[in-house]
DSSP file (Angstrom, degrees, kcal/mol; ACC not computed):
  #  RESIDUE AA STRUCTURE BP1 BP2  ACC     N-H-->O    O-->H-N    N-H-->O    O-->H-N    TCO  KAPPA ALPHA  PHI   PSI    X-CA   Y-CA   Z-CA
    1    1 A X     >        0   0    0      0, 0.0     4,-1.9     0, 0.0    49,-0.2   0.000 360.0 360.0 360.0 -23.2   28.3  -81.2  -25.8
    2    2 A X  T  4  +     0   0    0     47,-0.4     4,-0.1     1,-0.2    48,-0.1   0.780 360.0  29.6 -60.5 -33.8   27.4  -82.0  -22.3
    3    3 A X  T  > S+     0   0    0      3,-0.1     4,-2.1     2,-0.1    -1,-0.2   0.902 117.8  55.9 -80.5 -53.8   29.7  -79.4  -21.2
    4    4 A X  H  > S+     0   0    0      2,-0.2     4,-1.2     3,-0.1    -2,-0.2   0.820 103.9  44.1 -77.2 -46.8   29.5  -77.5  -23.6
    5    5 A X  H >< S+     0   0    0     -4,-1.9     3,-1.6     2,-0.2     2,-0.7   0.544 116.2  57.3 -80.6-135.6   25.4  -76.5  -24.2
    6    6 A X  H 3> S+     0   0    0      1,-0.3     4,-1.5     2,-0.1    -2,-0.2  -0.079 105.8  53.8 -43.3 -46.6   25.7  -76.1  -20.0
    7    7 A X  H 3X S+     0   0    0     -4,-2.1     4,-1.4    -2,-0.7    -1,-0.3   0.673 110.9  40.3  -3.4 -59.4   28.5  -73.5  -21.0
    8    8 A X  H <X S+     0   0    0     -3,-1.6     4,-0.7    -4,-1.2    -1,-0.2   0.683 107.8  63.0 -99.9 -18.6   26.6  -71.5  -23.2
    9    9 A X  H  > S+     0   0    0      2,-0.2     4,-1.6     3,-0.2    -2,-0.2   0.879 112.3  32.9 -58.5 -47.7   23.7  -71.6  -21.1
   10   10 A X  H >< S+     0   0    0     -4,-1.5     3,-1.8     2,-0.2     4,-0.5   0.980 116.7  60.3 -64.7 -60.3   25.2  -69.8  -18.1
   11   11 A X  H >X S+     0   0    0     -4,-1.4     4,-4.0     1,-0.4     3,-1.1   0.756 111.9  39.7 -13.3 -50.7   27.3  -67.8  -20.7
   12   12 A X  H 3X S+     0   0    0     -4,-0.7     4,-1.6     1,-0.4    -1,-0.4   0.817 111.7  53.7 -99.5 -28.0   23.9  -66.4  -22.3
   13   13 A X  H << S+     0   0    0     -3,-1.8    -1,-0.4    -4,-1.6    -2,-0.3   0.456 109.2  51.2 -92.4  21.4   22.0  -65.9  -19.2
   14   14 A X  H X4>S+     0   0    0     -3,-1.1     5,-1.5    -4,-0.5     3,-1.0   0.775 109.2  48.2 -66.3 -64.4   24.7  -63.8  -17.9
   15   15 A X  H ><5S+     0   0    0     -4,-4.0     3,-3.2     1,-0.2     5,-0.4   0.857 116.1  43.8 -42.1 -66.8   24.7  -62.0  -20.8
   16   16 A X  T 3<5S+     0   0    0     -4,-1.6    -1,-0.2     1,-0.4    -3,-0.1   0.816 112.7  50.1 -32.9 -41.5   20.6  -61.4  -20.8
   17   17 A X  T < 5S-     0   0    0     -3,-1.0    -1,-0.4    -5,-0.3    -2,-0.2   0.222 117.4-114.0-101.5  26.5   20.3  -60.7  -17.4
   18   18 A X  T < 5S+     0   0    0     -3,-3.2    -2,-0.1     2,-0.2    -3,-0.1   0.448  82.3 119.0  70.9  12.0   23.0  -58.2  -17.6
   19   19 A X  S   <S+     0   0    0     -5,-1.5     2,-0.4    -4,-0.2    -4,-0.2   0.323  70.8  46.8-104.6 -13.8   25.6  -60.1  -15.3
   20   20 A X  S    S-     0   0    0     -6,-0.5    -2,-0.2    -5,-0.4     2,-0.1  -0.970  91.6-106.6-138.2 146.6   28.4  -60.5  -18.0
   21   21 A X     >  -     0   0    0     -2,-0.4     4,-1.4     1,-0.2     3,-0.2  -0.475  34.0-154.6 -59.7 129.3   30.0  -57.8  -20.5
   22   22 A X  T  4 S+     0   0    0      2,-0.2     5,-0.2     1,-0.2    -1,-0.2   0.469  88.5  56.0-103.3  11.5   28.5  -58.9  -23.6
   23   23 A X  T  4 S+     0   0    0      3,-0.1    -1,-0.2     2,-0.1    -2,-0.1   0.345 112.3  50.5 -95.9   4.3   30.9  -57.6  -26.0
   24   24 A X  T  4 S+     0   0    0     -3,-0.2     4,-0.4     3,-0.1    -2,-0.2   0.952 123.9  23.1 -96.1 -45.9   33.3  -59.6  -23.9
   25   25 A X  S  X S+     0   0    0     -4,-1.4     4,-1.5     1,-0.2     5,-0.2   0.107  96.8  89.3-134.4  -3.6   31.5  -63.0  -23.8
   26   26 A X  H >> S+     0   0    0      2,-0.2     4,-3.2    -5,-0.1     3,-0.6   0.943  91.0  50.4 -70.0 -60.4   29.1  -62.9  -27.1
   27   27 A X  H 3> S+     0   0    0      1,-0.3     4,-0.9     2,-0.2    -2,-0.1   0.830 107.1  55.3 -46.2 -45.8   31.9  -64.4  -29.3
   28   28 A X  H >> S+     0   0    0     -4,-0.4     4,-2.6     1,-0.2     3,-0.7   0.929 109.5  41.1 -35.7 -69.0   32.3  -66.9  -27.0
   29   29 A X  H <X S+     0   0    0     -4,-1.5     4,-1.3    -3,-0.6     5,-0.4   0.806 114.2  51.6 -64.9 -26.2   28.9  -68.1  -27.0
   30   30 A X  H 3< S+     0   0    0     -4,-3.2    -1,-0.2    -5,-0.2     4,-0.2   0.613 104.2  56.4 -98.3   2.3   28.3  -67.8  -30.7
   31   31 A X  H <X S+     0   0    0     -4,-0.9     4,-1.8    -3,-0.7    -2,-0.2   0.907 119.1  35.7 -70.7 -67.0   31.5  -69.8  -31.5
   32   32 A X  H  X S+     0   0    0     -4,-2.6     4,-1.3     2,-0.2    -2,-0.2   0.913 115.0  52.1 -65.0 -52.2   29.8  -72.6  -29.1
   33   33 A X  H  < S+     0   0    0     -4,-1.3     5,-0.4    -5,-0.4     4,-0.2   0.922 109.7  56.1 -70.4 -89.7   26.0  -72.0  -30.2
   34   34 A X  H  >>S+     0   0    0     -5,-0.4     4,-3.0     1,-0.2     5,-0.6   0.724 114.2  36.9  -6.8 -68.4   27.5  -72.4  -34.2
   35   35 A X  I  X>S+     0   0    0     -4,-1.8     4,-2.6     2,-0.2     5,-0.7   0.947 119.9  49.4 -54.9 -73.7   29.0  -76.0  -33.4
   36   36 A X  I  X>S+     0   0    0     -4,-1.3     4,-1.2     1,-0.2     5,-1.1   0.782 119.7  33.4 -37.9 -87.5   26.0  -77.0  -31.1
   37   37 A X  I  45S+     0   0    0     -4,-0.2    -1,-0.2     1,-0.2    -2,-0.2   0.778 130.6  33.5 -86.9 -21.0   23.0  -76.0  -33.5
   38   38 A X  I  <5S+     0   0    0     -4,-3.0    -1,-0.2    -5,-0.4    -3,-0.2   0.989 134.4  18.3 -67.0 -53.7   25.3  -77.0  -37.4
   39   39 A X  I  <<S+     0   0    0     -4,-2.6     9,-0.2    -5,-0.6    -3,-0.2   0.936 137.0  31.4-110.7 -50.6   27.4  -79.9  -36.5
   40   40 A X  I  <<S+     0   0    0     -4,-1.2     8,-4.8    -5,-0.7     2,-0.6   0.841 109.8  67.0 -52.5 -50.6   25.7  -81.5  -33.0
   41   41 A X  B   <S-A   47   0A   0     -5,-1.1    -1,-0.3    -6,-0.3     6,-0.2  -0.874  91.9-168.6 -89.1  63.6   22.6  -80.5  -33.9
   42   42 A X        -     0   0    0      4,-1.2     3,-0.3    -2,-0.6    -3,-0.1  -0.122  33.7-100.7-106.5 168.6   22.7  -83.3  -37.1
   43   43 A X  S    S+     0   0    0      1,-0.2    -1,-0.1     2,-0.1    -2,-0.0   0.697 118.2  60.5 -34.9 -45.5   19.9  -83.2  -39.9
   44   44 A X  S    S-     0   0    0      2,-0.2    -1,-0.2     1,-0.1     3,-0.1   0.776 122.2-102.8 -92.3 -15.6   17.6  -86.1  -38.7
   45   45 A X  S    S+     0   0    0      1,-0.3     2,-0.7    -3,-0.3    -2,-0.1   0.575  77.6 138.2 122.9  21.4   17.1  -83.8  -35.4
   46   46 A X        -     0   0    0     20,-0.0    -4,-1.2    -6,-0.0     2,-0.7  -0.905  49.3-141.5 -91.8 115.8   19.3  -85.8  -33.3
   47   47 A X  B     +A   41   0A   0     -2,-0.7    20,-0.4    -6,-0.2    -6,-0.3  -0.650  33.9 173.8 -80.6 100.8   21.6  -84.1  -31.0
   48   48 A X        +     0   0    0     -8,-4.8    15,-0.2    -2,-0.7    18,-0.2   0.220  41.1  65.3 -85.4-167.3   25.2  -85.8  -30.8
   49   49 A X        +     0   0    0     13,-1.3     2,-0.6     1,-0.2   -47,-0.4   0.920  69.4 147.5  68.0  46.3   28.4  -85.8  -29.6
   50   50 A X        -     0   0    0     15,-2.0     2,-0.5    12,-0.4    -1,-0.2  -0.890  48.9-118.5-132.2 150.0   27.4  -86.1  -26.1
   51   51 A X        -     0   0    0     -2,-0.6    10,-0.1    -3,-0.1     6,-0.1  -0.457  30.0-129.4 -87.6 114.0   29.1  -87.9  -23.2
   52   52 A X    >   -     0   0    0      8,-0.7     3,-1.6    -2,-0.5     8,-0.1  -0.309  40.6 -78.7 -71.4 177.9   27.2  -90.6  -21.7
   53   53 A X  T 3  S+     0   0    0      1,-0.3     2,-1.6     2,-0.1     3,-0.2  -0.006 121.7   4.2 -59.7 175.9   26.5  -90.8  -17.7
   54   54 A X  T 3  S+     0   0    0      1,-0.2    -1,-0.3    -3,-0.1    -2,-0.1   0.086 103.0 133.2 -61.5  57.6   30.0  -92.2  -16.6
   55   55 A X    <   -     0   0    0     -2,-1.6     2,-0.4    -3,-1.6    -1,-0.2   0.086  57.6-128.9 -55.3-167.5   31.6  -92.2  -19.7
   56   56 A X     >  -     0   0    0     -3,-0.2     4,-0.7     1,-0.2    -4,-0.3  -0.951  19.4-136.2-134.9 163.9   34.8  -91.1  -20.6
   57   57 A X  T  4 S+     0   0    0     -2,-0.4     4,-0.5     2,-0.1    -1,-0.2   0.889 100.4  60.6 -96.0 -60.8   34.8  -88.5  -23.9
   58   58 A X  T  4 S+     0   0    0      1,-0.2     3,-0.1     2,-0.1    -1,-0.1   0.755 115.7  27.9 -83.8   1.9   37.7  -90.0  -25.6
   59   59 A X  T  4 S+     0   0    0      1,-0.1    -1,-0.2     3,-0.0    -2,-0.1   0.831 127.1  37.4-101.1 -21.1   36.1  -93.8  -26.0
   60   60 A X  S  < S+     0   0    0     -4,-0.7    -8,-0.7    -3,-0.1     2,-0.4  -0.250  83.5  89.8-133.2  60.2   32.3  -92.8  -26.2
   61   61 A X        +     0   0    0     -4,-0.5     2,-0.2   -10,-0.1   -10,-0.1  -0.824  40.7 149.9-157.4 124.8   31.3  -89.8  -27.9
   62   62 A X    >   -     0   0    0     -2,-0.4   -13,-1.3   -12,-0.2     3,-0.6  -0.646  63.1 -89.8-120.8 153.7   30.5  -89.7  -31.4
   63   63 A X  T 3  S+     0   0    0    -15,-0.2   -15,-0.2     1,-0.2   -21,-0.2   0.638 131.4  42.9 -70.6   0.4   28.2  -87.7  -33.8
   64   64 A X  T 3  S+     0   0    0    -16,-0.1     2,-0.7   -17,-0.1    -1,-0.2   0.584  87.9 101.2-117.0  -7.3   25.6  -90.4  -33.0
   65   65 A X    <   +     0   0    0     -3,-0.6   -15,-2.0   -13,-0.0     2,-0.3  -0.655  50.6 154.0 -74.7 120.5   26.2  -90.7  -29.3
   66   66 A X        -     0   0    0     -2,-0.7     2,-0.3   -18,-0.2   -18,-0.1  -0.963  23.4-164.8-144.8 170.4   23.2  -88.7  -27.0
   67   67 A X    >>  -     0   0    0    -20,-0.4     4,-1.2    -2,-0.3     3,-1.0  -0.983  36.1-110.4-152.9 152.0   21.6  -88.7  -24.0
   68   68 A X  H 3> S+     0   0    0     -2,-0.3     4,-0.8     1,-0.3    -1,-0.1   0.476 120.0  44.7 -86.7  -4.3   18.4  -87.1  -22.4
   69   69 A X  H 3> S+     0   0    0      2,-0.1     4,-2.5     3,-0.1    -1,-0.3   0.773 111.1  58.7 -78.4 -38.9   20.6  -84.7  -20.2
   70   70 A X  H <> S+     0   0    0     -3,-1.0     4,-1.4     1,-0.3    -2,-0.3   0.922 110.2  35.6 -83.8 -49.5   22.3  -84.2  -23.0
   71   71 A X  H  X S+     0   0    0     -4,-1.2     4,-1.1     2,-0.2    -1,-0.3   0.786 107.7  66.4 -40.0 -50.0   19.6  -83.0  -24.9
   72   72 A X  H >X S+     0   0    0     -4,-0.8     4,-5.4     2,-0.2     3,-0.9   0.955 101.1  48.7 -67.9 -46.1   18.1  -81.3  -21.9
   73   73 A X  H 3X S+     0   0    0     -4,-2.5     4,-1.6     1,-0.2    -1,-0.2   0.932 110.8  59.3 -49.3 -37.5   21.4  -78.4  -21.7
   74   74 A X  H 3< S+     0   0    0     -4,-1.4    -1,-0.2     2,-0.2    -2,-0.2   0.894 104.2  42.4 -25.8 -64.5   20.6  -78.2  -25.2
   75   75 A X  H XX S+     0   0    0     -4,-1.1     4,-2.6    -3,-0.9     3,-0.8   0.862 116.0  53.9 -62.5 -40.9   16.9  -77.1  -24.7
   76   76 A X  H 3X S+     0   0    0     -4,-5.4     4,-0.9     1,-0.2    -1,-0.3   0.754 105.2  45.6 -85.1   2.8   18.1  -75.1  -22.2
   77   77 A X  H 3< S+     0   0    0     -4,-1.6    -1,-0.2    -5,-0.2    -2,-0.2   0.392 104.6  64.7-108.6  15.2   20.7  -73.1  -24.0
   78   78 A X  H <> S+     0   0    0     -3,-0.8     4,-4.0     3,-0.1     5,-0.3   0.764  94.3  60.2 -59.8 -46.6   18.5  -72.6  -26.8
   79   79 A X  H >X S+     0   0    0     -4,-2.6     4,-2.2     1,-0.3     3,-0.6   0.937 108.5  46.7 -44.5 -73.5   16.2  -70.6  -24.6
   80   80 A X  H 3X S+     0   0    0     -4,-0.9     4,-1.4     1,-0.3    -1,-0.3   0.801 113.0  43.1 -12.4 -58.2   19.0  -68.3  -24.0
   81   81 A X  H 3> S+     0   0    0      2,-0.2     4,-1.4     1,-0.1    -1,-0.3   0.951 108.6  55.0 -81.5 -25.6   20.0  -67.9  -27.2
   82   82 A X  H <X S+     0   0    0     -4,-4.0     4,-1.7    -3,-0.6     5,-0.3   0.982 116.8  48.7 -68.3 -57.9   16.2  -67.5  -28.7
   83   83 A X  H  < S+     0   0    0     -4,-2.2     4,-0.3    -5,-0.3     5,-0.2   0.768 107.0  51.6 -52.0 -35.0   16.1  -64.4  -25.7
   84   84 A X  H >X S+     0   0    0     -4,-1.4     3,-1.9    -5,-0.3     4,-1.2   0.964 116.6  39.1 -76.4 -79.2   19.2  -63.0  -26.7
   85   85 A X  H 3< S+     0   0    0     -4,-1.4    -2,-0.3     1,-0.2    -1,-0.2   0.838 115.7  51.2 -23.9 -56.3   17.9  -62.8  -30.5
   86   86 A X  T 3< S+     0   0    0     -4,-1.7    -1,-0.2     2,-0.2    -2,-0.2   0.526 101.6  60.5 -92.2   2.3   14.5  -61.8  -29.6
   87   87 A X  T <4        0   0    0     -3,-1.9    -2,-0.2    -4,-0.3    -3,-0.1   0.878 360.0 360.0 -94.0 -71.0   15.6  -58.8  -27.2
   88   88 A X     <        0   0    0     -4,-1.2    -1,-0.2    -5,-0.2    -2,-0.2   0.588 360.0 360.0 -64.1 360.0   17.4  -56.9  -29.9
């Protein structure tokens, strides 16, 4: 998710700000924004699956693994997407 929520963050302020074709690059971002806010984005309001500070992905990330970075790409590719949603 560390990757991924930084992804969709550029992804989605391109789109907004008019900087990426958005029939090219929507899917994209609403494939990733799906996983992130159902599966990552667990019930008790903890956001998993994220790669601690010099971890490795395939030994430490888990639906219960997070990290306050990890969290933070989060916040910030919600913004995005709440803008993208609120413009149309």
């Amino acid at each position: 998710m560390t990757a991924t929520a930084s992804f969709v963050y550029g992804l989605a302020f391109g789109i907004n700000q008019g900087l990426l074709d958005r029939a090219m690059y929507l899917p994209v971002v609403n494939g990733a924004w799906k996983f992130m806010s159902t599966t990552a984005l667990q019930e008790n309001g903890m956001f998993g699956y994220c790669q601690p500070v010099g971890g490795s992905p395939e030994n430490n990330v888990n639906a219960t693994s997070t990290s306050d970075f990890c969290v933070g790409q989060f916040l910030l590719a919600a913004t995005q997407m709440h803008l993208m949603v609120s413009e149309k």
